[in-house]
Backbone bond lengths (Angstrom), bond angles and torsions (degrees), N, CA, C in turn:
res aa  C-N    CA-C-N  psi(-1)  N-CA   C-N-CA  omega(-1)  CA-C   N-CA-C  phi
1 X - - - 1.446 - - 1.525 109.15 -
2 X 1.229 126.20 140.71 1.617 144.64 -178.64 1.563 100.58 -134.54
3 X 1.627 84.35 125.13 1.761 105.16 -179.18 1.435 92.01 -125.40
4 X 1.842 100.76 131.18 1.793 105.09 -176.86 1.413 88.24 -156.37
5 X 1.025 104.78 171.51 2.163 131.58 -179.60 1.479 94.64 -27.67
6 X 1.334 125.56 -172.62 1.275 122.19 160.78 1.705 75.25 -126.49
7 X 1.441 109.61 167.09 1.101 134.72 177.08 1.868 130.74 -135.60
8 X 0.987 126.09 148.58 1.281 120.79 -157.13 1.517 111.38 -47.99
9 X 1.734 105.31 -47.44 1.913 99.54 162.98 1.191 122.79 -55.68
10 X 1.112 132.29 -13.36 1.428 133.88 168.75 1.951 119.43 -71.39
11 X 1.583 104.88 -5.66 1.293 89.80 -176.52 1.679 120.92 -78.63
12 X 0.981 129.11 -45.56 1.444 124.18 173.65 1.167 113.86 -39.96
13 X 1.473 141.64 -48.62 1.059 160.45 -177.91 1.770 114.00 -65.97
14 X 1.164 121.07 -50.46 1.345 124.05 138.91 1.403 133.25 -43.97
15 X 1.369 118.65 -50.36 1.933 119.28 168.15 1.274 82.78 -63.30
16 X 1.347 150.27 -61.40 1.759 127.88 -160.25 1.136 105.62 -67.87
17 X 1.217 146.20 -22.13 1.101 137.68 -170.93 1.635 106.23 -80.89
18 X 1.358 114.28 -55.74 1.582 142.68 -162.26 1.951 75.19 -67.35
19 X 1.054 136.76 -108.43 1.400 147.15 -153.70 1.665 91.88 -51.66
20 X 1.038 153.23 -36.64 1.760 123.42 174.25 1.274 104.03 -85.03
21 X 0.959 147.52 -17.04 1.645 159.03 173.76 1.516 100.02 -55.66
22 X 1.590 115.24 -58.16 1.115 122.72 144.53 1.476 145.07 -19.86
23 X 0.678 90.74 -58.95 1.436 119.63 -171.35 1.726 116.46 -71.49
24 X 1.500 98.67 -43.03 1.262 117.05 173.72 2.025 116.83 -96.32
25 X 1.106 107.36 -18.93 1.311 124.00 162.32 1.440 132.75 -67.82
26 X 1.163 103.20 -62.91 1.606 126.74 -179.88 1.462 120.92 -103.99
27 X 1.904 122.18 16.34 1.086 124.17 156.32 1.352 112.36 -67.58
28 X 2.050 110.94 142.12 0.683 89.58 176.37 1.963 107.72 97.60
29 X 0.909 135.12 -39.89 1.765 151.35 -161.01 1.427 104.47 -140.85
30 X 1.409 142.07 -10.08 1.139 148.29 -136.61 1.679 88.23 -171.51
31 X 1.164 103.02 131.89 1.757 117.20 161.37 1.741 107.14 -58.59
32 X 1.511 106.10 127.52 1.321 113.18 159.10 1.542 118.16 -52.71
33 X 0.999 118.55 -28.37 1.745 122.51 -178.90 1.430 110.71 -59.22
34 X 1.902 96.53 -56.72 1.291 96.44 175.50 0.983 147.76 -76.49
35 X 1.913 119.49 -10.06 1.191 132.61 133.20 1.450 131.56 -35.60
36 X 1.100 122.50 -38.28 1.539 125.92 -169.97 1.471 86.55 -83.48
37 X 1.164 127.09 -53.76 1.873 116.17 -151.85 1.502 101.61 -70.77
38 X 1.761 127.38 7.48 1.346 99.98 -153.71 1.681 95.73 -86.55
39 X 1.289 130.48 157.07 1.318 132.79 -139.67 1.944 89.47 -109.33
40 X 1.091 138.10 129.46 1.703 140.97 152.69 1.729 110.55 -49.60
41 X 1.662 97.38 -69.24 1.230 106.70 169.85 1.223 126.48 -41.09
42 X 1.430 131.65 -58.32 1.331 139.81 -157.56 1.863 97.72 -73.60
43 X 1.534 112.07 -37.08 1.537 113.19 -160.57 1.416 105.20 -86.09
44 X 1.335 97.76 -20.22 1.749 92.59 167.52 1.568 116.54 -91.74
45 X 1.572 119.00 7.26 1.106 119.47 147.41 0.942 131.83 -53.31
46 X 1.708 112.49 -65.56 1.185 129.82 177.00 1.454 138.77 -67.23
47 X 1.411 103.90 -20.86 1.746 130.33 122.46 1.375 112.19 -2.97
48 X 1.412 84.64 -102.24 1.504 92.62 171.67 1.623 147.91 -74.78
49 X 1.251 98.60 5.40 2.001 106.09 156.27 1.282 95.30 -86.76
50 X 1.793 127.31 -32.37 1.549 97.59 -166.34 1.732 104.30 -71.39
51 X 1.188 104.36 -35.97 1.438 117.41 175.13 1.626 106.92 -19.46
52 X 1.267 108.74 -79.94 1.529 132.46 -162.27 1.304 103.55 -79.71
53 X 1.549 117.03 -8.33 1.823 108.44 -179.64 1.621 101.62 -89.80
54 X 1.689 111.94 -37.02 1.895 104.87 -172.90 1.102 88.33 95.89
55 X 1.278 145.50 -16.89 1.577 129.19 -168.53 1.594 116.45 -18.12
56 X 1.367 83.45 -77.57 1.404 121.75 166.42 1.472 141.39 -144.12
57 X 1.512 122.33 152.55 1.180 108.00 -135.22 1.865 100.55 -97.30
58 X 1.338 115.56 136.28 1.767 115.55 168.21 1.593 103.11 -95.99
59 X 1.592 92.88 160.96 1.512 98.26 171.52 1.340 85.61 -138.41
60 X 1.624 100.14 168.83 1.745 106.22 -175.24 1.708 93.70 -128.98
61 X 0.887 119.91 133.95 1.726 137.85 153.93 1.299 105.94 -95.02
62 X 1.538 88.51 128.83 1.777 123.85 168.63 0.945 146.56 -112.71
63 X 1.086 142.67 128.10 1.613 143.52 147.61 1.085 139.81 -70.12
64 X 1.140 150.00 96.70 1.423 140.80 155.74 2.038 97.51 74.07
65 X 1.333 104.04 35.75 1.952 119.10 -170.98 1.558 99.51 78.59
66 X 1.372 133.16 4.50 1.520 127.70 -160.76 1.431 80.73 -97.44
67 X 1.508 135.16 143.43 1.254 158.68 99.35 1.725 121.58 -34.49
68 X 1.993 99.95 106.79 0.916 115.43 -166.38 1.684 131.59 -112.09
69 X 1.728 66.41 -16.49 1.926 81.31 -179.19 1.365 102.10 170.45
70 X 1.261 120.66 156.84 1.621 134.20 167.29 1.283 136.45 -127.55
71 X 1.535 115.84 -170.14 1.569 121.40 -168.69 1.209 108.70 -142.42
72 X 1.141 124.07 123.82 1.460 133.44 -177.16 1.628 92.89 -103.01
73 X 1.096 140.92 127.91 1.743 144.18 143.67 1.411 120.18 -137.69
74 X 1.354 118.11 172.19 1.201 104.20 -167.38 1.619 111.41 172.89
75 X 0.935 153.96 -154.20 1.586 164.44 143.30 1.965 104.90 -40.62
76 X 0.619 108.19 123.31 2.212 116.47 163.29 1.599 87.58 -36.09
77 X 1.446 115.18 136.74 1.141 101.52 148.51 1.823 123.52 -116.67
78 X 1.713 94.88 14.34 1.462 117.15 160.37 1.434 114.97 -53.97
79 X 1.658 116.58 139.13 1.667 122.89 -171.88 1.746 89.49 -103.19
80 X 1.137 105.82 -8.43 1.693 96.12 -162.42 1.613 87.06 -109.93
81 X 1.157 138.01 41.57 1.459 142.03 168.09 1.387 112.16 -146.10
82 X 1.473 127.20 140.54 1.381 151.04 176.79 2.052 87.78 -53.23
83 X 1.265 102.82 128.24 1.506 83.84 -178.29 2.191 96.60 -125.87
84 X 1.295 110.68 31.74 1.130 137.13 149.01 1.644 111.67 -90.19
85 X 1.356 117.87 -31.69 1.540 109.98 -174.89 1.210 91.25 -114.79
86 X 1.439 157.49 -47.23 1.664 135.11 173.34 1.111 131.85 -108.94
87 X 1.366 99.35 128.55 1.519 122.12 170.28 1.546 125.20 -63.95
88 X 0.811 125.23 158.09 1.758 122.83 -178.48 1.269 115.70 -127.96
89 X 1.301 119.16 132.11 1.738 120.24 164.51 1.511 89.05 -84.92
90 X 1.443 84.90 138.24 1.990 79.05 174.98 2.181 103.44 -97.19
91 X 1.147 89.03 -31.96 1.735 105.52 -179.17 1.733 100.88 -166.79
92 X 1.820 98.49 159.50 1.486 126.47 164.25 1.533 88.18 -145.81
93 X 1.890 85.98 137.87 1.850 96.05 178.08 1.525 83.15 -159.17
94 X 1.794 91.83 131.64 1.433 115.76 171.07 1.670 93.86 -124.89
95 X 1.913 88.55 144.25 1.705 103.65 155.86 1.128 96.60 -52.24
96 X 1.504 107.32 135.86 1.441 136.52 149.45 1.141 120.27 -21.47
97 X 1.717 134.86 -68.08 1.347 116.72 133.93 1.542 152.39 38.16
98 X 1.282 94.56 -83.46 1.519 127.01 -162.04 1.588 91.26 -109.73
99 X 1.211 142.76 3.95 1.466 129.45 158.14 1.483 118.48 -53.94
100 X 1.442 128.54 144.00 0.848 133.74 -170.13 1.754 137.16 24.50
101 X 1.356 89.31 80.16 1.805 124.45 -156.01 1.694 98.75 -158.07
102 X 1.238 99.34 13.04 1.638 100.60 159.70 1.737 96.56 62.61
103 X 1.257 139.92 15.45 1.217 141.13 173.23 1.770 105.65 -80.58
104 X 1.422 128.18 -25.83 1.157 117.87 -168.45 1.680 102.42 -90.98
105 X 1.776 106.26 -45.43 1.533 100.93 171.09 1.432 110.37 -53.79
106 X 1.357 140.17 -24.48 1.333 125.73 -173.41 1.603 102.20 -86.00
107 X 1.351 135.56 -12.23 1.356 137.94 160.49 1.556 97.82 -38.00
108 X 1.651 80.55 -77.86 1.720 116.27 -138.61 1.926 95.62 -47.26
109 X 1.690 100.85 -43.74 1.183 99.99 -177.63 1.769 124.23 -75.26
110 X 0.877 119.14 -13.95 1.762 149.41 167.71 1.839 102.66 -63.70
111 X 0.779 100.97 -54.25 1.608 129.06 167.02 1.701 106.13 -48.81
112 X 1.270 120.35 -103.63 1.006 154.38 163.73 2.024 92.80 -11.79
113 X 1.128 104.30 -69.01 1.902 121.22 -177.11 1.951 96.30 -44.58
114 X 1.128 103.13 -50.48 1.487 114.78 -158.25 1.618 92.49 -80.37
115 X 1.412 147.70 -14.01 1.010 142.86 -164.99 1.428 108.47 -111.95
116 X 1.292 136.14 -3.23 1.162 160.91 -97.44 1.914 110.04 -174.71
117 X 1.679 96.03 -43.47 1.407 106.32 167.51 1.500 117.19 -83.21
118 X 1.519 115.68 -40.36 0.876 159.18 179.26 1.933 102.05 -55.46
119 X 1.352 106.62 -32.03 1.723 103.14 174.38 1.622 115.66 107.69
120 X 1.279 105.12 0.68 1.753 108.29 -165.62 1.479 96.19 -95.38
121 X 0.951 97.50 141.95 1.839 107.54 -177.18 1.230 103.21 -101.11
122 X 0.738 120.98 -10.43 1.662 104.68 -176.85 1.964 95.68 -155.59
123 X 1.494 113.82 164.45 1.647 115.49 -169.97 1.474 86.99 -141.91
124 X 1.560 120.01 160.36 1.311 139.87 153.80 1.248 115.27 -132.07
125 X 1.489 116.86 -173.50 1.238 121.01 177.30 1.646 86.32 -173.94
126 X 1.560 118.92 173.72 1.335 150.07 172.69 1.658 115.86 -125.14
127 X 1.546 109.94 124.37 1.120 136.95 176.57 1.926 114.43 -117.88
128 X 1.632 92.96 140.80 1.303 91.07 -174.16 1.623 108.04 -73.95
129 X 1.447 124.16 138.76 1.589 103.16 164.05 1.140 144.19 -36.27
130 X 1.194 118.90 -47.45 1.322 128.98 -177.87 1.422 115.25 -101.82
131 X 1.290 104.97 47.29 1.612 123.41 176.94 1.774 100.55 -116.55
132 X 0.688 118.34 58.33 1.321 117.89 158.72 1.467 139.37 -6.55
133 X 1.499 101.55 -65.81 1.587 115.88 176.22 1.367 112.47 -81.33
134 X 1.235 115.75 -28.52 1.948 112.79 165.69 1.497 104.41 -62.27
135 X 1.425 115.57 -59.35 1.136 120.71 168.52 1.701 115.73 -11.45
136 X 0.974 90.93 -81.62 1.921 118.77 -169.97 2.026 99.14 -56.28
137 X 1.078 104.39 -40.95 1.687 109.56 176.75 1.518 112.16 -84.63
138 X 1.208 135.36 -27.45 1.208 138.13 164.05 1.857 120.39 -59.51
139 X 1.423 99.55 -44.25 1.315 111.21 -169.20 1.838 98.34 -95.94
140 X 1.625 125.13 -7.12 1.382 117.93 167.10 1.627 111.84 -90.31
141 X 1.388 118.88 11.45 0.891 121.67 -154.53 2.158 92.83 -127.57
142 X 1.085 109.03 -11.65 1.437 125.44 -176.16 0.942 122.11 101.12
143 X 1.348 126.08 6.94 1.674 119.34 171.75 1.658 138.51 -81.37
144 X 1.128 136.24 134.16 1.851 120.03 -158.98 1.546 79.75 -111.56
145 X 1.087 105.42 174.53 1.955 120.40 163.53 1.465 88.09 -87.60
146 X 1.457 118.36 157.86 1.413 119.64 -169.58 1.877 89.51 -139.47
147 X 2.079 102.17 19.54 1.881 77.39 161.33 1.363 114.97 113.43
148 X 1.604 106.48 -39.69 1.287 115.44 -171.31 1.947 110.29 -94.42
149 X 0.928 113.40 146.98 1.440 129.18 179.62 1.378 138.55 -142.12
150 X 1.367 141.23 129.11 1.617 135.24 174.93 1.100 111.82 -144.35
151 X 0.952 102.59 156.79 1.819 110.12 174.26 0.987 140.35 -87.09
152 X 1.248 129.73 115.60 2.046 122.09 -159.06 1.662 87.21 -107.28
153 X 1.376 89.50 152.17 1.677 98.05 165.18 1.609 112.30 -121.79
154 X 1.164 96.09 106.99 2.126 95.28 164.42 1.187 94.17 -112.98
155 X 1.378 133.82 103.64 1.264 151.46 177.23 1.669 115.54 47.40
156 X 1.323 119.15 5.61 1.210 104.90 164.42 2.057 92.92 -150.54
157 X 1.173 129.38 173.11 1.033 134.06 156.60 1.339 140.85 -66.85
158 X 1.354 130.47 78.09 1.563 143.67 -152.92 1.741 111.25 -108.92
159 X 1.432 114.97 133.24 1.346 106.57 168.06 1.392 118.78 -94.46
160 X 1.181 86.59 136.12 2.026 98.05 175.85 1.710 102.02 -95.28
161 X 0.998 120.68 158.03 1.694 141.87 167.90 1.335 107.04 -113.89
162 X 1.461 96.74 146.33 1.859 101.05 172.30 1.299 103.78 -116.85
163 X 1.490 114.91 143.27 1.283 126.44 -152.85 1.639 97.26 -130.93
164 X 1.626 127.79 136.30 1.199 101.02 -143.03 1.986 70.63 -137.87
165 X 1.682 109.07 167.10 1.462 96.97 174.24 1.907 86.89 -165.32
166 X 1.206 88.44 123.30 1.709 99.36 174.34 1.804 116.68 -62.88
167 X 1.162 142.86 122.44 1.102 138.11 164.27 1.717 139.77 -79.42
């Protein structure tokens, strides 16, 4: 497996990844409605402005040139955190597939390395509650909930947890 930048040809391939990842993740936790409407086109838009903005940074995981899954990280975008001392995974999403094949710990930890060089002492990220299996991979990976909580809405109102891990 080879993990590198994502790059502007990489966006279509990323919205498929990001929206069936979805799909297969958050069925079930997530409104069926709002699953169906989520757009290919539109997410590989937004793909690619984040691409060209730097916001924040993606990486792409590979196979054999196949694109398997990615890494969203980047700056905290928590106000109630030192955002000199934490870093943020914003997301990791593997094809369905490729779940548990040790491809997401090699994210998370790819991730984690780069945040770490980078000067941040400590990283978080946000998990939905009633995500279970992130749950269980987040916290095998060293992360606790540290407390904090909000509510995202993808077609219905869901709490996420922030899951926090010292580096």
């Amino acid at each position: 497996m080879n993990i590198r930048p994502a790059n502007l040809k990489d966006t279509y391939t990323l919205a498929t990844l990001h929206i069936d990842s979805w799909k297969s993740a958050y069925k079930g936790l997530v409104p069926d409605e709002f699953l169906a409407q989520l757009d290919y086109t539109m997410r590989a838009d937004r793909f690619r402005e984040s691409l060209k903005q730097s916001r924040e940074e993606t990486y792409v995981a590979e196979i054999d040139g196949e694109l398997v899954g990615f890494l969203i990280l980047g700056l905290c975008r928590d106000e109630d955190l030192d955002h000199k001392v934490y870093g943020e995974i914003w997301g990791i999403y593997l094809a369905h597939e490729h779940w548990r094949k040790g491809i997401g710990t090699s994210l998370c930890r790819f991730g984690e390395n780069l945040l770490k060089e980078r000067g941040f002492d400590s990283v978080v990220l946000w998990v939905f509650a009633g995500n279970p299996r992130a749950r269980r991979f987040y916290k095998a990976m060293g992360y606790q909930p540290d407390g904090a909580s909000k509510i995202l809405n993808p077609g219905k109102p869901l709490k996420a947890v922030r899951y926090r891990k010292e580096l």
